[in-house]
C-alpha positions in Angstrom: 190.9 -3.8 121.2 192.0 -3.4 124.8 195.4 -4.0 125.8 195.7 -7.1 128.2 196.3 -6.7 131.9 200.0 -8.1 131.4 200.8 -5.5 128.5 199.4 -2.8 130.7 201.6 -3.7 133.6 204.5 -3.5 131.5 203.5 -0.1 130.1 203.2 1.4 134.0 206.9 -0.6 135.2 208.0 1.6 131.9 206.3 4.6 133.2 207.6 4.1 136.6 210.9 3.2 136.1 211.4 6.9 134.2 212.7 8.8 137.7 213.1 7.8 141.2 209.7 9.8 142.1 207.1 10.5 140.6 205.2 14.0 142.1 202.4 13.9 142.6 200.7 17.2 141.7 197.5 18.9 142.8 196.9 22.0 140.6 194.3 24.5 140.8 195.3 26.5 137.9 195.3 25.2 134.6 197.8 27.7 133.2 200.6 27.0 135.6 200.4 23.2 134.0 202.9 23.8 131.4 205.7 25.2 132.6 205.2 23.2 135.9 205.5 20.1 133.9 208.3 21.9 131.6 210.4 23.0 134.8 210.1 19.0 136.3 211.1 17.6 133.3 213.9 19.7 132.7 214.8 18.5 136.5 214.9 15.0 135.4 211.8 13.9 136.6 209.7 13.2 133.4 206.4 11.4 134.8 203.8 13.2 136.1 200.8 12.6 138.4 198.4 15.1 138.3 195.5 14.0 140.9 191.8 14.7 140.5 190.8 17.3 143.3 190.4 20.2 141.2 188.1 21.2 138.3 191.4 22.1 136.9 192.9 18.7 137.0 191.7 17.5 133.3 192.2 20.9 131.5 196.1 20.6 133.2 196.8 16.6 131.7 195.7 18.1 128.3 198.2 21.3 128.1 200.9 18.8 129.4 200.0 16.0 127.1 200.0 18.5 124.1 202.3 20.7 124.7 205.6 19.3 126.5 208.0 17.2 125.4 209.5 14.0 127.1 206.7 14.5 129.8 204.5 11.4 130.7 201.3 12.8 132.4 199.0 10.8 134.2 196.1 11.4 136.5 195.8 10.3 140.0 192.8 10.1 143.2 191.0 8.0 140.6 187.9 6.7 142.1 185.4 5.7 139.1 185.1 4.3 136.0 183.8 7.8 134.9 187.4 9.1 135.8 189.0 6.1 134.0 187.4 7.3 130.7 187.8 11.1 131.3 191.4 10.8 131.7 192.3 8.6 129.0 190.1 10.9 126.7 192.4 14.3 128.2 195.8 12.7 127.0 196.6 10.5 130.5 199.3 7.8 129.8 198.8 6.3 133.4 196.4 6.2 136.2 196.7 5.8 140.0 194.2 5.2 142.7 194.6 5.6 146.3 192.7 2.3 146.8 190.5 -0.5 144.5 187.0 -1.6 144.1 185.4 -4.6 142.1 183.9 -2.1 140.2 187.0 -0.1 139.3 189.0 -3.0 138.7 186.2 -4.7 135.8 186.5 -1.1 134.1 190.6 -0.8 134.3 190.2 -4.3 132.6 187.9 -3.3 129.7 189.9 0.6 129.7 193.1 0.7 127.4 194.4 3.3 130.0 197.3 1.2 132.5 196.3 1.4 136.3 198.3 1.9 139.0 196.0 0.5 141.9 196.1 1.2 145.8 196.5 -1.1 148.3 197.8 -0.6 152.3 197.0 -4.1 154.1 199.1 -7.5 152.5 195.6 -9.0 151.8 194.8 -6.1 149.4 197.9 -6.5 147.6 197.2 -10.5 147.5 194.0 -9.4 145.6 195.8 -7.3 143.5 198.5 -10.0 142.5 195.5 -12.5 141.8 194.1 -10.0 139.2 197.2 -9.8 137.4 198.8 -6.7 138.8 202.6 -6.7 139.5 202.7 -3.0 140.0 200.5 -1.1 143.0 200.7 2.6 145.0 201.2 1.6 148.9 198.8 4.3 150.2 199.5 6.2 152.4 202.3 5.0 152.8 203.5 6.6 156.3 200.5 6.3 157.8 199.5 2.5 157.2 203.2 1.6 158.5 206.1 3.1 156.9 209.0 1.7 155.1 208.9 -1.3 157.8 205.8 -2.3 156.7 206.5 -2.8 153.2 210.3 -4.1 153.5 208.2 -7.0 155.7 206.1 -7.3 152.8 209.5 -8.1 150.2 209.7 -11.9 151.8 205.9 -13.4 151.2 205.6 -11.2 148.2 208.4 -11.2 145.9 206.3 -11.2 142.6 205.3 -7.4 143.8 207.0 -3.6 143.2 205.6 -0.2 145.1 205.4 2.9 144.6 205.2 4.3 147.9 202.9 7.3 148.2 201.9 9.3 151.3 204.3 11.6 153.9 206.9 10.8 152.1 209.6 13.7 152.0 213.0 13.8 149.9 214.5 13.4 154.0 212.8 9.6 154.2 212.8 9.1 150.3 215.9 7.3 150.9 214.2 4.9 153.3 211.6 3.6 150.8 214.1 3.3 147.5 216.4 1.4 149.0 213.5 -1.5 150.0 213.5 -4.2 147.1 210.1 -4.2 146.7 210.6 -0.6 145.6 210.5 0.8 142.3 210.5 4.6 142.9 207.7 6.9 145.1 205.3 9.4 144.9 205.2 12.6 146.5 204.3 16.2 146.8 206.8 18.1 147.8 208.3 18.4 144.6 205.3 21.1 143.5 204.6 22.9 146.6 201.9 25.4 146.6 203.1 28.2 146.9 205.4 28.2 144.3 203.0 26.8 141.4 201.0 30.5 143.1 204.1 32.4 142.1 205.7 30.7 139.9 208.7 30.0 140.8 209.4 27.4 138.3 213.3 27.7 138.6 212.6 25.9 142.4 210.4 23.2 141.2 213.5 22.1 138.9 215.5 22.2 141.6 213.4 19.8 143.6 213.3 17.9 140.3 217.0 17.9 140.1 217.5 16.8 143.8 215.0 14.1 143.6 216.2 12.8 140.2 219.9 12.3 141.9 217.9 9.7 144.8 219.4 6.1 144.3 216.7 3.5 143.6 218.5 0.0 144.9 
């Protein structure tokens, strides 16, 4: 039986209430999954976006949903229902998208897997809120306005949390957590490139560490 919109929403306020930010990962080797995911949660930072740009993206939400404890992986750049299904067959506890479709939407409601949907204008996020969704990724977040933006947002829309997603760095984190519409923030710079190449999985915990210690007001 599929788990109702409302009891989904509560799973992904769960999962996104875990750590201040949530990185959001883009992998292109399966094999630097585990200890990646090891090193963040060790950090503090316990759920995990992995995004689907790679052909390594699915192979990487296994080995983390298998293999390491107190990690929530999830799977992000969702697009179609096909990705809906794929992930929640890999392990995936969560999903994001960088935007919505009708079409998305009717499978997220018929998929037991919780969606965290993408929205950058106030009339998308009215959409949303009319479909039963409390929870949404502001995307990209810089870009379509900035921590302005979505503060403005806060008055008309109190029924509404964000996780802002998009240019975000741990020197404006601070910007977007201490908005109350905000529940914590995704971003990339926790699992840079070139240190998933090399491994350097002693300075992805620290960038856990630091991003874990950010104050959500």
């Amino acid at each position: 039986m599929t788990s109702s919109i409302e009891h989904k929403q509560q799973q992904i306020e769960a999962t996104l209430r875990l750590a201040p930010v949530i990185p959001v990962v883009v992998i292109d080797d399966a094999r630097a999954a585990v200890p990646m995911a090891r090193a963040l949660v060790a950090g503090g930072i316990r759920a995990i976006e992995i995004t689907l740009r790679t052909p390594a993206a699915l192979e990487a939400v296994r080995a983390i949903a298998t293999e390491v404890e107190g990690a929530t992986v999830g799977v992000g750049t969702v697009l179609t229902t096909g990705d809906l299904a794929t992930a929640l067959q890999a392990g995936a506890r969560f999903a994001v998208s960088p935007g919505v479709s009708p079409r998305l939407l009717d499978a997220a409601d018929d998929c037991d897997l919780p969606l965290l949907p993408g929205a950058a204008t106030a009339s998308e996020a009215m959409s949303l809120l009319e479909r039963g969704y409390r929870h949404l990724k502001f995307f990209p977040a810089v870009p379509a306005g900035g921590h302005k933006l979505l503060g403005a947002w806060a008055g008309p829309l109190p029924q509404l949390r964000f996780c802002p997603t998009g240019g975000i760095s741990l020197a404006t984190a601070s910007d977007f957590l201490a908005l109350p519409n905000v529940i914590c923030i995704g971003g990339s710079w926790l699992t840079p490139a070139a240190k998933l190449v090399t491994g350097d999985w002693a300075g992805i915990e620290l960038l856990a560490r630091e991003a874990a210690a950010l104050q959500v007001t």
